[in-house]
SESE-727426 format. One record per residue (C-alpha): x, z, y. Coordinates in Angstrom, 1 decimal, always signed. Layout:
BEGIN
<<X,Z,Y>> ...
//
This chain:
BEGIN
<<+20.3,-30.6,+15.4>> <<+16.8,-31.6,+14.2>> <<+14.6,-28.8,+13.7>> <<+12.8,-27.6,+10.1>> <<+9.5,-28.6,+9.5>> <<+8.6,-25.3,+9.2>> <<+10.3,-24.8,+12.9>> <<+8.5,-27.7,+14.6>> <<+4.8,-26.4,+13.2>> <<+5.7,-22.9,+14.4>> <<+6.7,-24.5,+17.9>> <<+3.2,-26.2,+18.2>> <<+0.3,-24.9,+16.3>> <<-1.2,-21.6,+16.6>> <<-0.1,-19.0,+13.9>> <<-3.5,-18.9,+12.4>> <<-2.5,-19.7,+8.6>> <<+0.2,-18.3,+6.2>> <<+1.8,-21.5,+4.8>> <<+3.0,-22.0,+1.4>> <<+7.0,-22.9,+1.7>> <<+5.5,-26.9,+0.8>> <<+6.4,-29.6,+2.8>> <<+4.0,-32.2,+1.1>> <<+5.0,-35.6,+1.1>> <<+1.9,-37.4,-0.8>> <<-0.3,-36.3,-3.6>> <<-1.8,-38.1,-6.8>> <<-4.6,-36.7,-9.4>> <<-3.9,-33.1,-10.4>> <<-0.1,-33.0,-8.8>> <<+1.4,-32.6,-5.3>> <<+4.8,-33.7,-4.5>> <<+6.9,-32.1,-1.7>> <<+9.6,-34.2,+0.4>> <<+12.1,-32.2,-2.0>> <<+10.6,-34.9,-4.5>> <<+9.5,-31.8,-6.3>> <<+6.3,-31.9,-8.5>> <<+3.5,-29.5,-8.6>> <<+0.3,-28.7,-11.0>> <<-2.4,-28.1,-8.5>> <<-4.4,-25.5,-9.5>> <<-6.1,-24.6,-5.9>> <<-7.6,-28.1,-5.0>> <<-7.3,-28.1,-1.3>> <<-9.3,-24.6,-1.4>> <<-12.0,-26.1,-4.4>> <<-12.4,-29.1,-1.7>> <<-10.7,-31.9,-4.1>> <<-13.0,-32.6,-7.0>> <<-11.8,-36.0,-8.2>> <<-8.1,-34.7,-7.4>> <<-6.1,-36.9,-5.0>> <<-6.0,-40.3,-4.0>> <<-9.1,-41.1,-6.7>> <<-8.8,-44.8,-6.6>> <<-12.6,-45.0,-6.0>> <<-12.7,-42.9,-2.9>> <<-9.6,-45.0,-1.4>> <<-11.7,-48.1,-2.4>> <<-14.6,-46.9,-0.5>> <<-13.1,-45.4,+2.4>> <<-11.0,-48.7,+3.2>> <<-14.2,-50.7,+2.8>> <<-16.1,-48.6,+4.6>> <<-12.9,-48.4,+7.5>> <<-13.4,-52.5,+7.6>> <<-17.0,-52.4,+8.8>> <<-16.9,-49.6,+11.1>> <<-15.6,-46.2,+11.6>> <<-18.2,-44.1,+13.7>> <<-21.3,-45.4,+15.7>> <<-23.1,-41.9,+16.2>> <<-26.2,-40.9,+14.5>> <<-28.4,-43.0,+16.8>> <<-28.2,-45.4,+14.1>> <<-29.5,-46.1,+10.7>> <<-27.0,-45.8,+8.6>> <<-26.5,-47.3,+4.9>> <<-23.6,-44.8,+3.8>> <<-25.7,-41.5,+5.2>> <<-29.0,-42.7,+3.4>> <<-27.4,-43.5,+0.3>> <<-25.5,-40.1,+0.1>> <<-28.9,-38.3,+0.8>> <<-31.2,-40.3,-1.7>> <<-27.3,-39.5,-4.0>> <<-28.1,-35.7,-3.7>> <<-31.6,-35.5,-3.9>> <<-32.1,-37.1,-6.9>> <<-29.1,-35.1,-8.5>> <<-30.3,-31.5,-6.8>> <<-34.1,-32.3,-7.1>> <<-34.4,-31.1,-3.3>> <<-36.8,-32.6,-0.3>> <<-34.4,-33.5,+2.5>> <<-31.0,-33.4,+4.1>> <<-29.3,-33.1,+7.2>> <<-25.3,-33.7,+7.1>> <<-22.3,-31.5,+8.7>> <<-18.9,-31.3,+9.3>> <<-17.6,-28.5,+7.2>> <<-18.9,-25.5,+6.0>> <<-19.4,-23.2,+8.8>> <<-21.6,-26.3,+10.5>> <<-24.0,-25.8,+7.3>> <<-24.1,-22.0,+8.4>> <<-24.7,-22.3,+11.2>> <<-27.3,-25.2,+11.3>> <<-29.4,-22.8,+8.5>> <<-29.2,-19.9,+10.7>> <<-31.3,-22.0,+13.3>> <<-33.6,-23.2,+10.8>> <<-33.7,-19.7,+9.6>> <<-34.6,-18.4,+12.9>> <<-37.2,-20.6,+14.0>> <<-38.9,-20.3,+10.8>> <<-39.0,-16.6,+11.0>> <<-39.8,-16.4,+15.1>> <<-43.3,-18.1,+13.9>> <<-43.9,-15.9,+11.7>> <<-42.3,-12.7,+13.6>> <<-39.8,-12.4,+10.9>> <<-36.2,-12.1,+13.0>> <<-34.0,-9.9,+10.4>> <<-31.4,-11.8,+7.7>> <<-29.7,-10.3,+5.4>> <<-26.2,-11.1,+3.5>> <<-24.0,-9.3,+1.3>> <<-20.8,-7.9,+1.3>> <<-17.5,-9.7,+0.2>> <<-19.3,-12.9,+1.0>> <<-17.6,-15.6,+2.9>> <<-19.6,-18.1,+5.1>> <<-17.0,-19.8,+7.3>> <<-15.2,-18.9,+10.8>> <<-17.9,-19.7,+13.6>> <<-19.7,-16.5,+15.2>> <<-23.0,-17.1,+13.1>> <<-20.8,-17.1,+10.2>> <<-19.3,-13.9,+10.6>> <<-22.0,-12.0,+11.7>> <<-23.6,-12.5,+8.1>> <<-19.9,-11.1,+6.9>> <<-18.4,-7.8,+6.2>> <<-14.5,-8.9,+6.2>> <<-13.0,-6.2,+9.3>> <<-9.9,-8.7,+9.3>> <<-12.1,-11.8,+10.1>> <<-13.7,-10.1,+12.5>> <<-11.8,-7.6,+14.6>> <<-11.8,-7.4,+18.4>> <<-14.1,-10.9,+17.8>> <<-17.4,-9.4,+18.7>> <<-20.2,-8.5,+19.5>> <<-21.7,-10.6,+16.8>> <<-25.3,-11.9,+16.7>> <<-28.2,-9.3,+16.0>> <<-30.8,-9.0,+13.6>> <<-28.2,-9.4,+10.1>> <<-28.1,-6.6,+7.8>> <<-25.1,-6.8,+5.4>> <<-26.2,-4.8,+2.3>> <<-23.6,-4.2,-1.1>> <<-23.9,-7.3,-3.0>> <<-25.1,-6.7,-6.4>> <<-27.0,-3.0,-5.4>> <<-30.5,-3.8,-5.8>> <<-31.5,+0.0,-4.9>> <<-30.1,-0.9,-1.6>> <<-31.8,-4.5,-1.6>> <<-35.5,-3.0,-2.3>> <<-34.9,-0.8,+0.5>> <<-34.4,-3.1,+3.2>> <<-36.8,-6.1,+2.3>> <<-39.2,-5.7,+4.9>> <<-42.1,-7.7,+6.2>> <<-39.7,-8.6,+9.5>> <<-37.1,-10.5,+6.5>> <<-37.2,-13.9,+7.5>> <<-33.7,-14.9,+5.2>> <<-31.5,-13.4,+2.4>> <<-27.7,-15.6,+2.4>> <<-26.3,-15.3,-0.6>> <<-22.9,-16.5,-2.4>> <<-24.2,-16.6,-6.3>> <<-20.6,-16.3,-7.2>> <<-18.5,-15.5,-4.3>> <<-15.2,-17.1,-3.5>> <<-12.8,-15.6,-1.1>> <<-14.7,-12.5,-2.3>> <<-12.9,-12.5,-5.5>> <<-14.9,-14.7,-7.5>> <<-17.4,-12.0,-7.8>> <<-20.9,-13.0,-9.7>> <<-24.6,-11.8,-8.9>> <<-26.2,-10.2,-11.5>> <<-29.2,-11.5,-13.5>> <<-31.1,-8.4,-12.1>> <<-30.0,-9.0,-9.0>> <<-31.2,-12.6,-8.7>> <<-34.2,-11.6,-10.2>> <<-34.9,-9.0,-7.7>> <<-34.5,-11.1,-4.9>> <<-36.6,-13.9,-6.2>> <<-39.4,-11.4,-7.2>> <<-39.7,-9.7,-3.8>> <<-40.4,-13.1,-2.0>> <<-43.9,-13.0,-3.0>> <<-44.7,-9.6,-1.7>> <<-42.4,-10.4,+1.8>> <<-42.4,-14.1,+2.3>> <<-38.6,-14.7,+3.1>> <<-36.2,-17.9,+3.1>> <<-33.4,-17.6,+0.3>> <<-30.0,-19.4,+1.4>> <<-27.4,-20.1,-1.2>> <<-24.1,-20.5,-0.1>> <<-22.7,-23.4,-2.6>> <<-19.9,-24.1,-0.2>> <<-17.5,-23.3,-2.7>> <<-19.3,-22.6,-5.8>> <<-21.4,-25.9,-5.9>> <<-20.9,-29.7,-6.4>> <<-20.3,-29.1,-10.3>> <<-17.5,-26.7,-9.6>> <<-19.1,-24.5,-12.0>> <<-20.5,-26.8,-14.5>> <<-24.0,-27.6,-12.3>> <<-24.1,-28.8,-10.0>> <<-24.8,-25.6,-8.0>> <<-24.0,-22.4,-9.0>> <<-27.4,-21.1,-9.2>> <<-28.6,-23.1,-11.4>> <<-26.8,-21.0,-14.2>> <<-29.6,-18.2,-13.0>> <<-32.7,-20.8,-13.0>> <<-33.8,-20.1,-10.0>> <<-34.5,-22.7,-6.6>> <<-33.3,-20.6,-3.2>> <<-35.4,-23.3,-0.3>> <<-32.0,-23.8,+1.4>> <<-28.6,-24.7,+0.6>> <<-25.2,-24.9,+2.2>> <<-23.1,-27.5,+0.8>> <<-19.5,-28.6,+2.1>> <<-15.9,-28.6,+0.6>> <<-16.1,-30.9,-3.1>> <<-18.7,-33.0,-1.4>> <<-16.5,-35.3,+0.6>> <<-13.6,-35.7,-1.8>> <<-11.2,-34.2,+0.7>> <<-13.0,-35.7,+4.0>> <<-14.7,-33.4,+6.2>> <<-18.4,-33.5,+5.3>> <<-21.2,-30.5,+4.5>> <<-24.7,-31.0,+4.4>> <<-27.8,-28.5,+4.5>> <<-30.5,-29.1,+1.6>> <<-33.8,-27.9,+2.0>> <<-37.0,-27.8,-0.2>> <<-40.3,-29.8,+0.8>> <<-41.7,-27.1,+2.9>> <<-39.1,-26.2,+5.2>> <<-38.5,-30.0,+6.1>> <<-40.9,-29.9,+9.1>> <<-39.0,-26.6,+10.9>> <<-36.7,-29.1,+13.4>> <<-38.2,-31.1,+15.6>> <<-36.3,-34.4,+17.1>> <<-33.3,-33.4,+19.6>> <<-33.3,-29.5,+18.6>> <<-30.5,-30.0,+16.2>> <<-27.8,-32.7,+15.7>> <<-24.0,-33.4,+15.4>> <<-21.4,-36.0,+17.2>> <<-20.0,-36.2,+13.9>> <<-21.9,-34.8,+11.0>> <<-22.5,-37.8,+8.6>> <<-19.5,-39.9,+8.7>> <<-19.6,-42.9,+7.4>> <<-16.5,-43.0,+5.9>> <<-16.9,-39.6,+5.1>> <<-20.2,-40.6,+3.1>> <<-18.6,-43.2,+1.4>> <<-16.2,-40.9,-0.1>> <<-19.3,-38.4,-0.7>> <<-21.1,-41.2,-2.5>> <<-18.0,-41.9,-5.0>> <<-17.9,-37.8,-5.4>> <<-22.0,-37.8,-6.8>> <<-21.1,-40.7,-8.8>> <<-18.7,-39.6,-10.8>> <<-19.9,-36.1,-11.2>> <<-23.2,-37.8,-12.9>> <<-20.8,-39.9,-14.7>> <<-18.8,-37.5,-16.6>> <<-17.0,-34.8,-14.3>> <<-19.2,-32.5,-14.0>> <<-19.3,-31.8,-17.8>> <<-15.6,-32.2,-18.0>> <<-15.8,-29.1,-15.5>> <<-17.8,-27.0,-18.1>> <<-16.0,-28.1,-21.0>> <<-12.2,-27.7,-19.7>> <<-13.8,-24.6,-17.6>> <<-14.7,-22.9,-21.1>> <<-11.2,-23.7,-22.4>> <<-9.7,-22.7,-19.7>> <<-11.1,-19.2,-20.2>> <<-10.6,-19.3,-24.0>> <<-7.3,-19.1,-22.7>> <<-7.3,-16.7,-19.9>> <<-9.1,-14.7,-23.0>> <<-5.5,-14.6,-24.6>> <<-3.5,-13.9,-21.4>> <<-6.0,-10.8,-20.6>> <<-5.1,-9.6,-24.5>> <<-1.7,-9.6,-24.2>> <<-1.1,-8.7,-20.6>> <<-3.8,-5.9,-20.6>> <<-1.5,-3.4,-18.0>> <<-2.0,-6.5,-15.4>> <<-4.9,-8.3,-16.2>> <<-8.4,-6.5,-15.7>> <<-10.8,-9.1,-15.7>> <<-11.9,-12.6,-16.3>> <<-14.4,-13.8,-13.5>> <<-16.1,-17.1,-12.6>> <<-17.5,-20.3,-14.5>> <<-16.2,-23.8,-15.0>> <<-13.7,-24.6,-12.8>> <<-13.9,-21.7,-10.5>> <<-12.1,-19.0,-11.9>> <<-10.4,-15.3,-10.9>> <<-8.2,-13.2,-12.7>> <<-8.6,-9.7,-12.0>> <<-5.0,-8.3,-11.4>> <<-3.5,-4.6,-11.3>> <<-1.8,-5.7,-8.6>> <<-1.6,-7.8,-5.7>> <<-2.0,-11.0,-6.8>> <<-0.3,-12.7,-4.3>> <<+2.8,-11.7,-6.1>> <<+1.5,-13.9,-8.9>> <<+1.1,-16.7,-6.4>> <<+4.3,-16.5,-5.3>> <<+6.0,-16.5,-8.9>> <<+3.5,-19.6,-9.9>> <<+5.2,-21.7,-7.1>> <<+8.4,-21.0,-8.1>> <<+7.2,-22.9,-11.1>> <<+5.8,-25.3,-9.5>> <<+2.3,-24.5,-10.0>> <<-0.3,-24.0,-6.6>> <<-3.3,-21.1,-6.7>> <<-3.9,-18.7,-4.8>> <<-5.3,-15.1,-4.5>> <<-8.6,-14.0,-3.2>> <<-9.6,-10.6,-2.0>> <<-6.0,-9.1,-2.6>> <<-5.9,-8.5,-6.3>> <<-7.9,-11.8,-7.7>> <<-5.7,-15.1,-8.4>> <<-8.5,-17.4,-7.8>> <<-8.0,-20.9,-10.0>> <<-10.2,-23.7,-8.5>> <<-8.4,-26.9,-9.8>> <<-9.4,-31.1,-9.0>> <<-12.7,-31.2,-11.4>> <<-10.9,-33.5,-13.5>> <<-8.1,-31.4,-15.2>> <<-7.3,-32.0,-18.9>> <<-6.4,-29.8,-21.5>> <<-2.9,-30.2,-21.2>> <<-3.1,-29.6,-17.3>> <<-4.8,-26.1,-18.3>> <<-1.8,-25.6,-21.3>> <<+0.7,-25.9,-18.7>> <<-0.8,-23.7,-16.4>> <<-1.1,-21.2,-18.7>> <<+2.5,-21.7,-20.0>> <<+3.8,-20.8,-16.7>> <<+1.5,-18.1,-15.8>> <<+2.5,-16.2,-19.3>> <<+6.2,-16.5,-17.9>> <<+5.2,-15.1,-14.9>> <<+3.6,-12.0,-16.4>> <<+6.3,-11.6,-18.9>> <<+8.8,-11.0,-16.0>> <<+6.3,-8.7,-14.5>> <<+7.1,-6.1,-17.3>> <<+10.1,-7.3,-18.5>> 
//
């Protein structure tokens, strides 16, 4: 008798992820389709990692031309797809230089070097982070988290990381000290709920950097690539932290990060003290260029404007649900509902409709659709997630 899918993945891969009862069988735009031939509105985007949606003809296009010259050479060479992603994301982030990743964690973990060597010069060695952040899987990354489940039995982590209560700028002020070489900050968290930083917050931060002299690091892993409506999530803040962490939307669902820095911090590798086998694909660049691209040409504002309709109509859900909805969170295209209850419930009852979210820090559904959703996409959505709350207190 031939063994379940299901069976077969719990036979051979390590129990590390809770799957969704989805077999997929292929994917197009804003839908997945399982081998049942079942159809479902994707509302989570691979984890906010799908910005054009799937299969975008352009990123197929430039992947299989890409594929027909070569697939990997290393980064001893110069590289046509790697330069033009990097002049691609300067000119649309206005920062000095780049140096591409993997994934996330890679961009974490490549900024806490750069962090450290800065601050060794200058005999700054403390960083601090913020609680309900998340920064990715690896050692570095965790040590700049709070999560015990993440972490437990994983330690000891690395030293010199304070993690203060995002959003207290009592407890901030208290601990900026002249040894601060970093603060790593989420501007709107993700798996910590979709949590925002406050204006005075922010402005806290930025205004203790000329009394102290410290690196800020924003985390746009999740929040940036026009998820929000800019292109980073900062931006809605005005301010310009010297480093950023970039991964997920920016290779169109290929593994690619990067790590931005301003002018001044361009100079703090020297050759050979940093590098990756893989960081800088070319076929992951190709599909990185296509992502730029069409955020310049018309996604990124479809983000804000479907984003804003999108909450208009959470707006009405929060009204007439009040007992289970607490909260509206987020911006553009990265949005939380703040439930009563555990929101994986919610989840659960969605896929039974054939819609795909998911919940973040136990009682937020967290909504991070493809970047190119229409408004009936979002009416459908919000269809099904009014039945689901009807049954709740039916």
């Amino acid at each position: 008798m031939k063994k379940s899918i299901a069976a077969r993945e719990y036979d051979n891969i390590l129990q590390t992820y809770k799957r969704l009862p989805i077999a997929v069988d292929h994917a197009e735009g804003c839908r997945i389709y399982d081998t049942g031939g079942n159809e479902y509105l994707d509302f989570l985007g691979g984890i906010a990692v799908n910005a054009l949606g799937h299969s975008h003809p352009k990123i197929i296009s430039a992947v299989k031309a890409q594929i027909d010259k070569y697939m990997h050479v290393s980064n001893y060479f110069y590289q046509e797809p790697q330069i033009e992603l990097a002049e691609a994301l300067k000119n649309i982030s206005g920062y000095g230089k780049v140096f591409f990743t993997n994934s996330g964690a890679e961009s974490i973990e490549g900024t806490l070097k750069l962090v450290r060597r800065w601050g060794n010069k200058r005999k700054k060695n403390t960083i601090l982070s913020f609680t309900g952040g998340f920064h990715g899987r690896t050692m570095g990354a965790l040590s700049l988290m709070d999560k015990p489940h993440y972490k437990a039995d994983m330690g000891p982590f690395l030293s010199g990381i304070k993690v203060l209560p995002y959003n207290d700028t009592d407890a901030l002020k208290k601990n900026i000290t002249d040894e601060t070489a970093a603060i790593v900050i989420e501007f709107i968290q993700g798996e910590g709920g979709i949590s925002s930083a406050s204006e005075e917050f922010i402005k806290t931060i930025f205004e203790l950097i000329e009394k102290y002299n410290f690196i800020v690091v924003a985390d746009e892993i999740q929040s940036g690539v026009g998820r929000t409506g800019k292109f980073f999530s900062f931006e809605h803040f005005n301010v310009k932290p010297d480093v950023v962490t970039v991964a997920k939307g920016i290779g169109g669902g290929l593994p690619l990060g990067a790590i931005l820095t301003l002018d001044h911090l361009s100079d703090i590798f020297e050759s050979g003290m940093h590098g990756t086998t893989y960081g800088g694909n070319p076929v992951a660049c190709a599909a990185g260029k296509v992502v730029i691209d069409e955020l310049a040409n018309g996604v990124m504002e479809n983000a804000e404007n479907i984003g804003q309709y999108l909450e208009y109509e959470l707006q009405k859900l929060l009204l007439k649900f009040p007992s289970l909805i607490s909260e509206i969170r987020g911006k553009g295209l990265m949005r939380g509902l703040l439930m009563t209850f555990d929101a994986g419930e919610i989840v659960a009852d969605l896929i039974k409709r054939k819609v795909l979210s998911n919940a973040a820090s136990g009682t937020v559904l967290r909504m991070v659709p493809p970047l190119i959703i229409n408004k009936q996409d979002v009416d459908l959505f919000i269809e099904r997630l009014d039945k689901c709350l009807k049954e709740k207190i039916s």
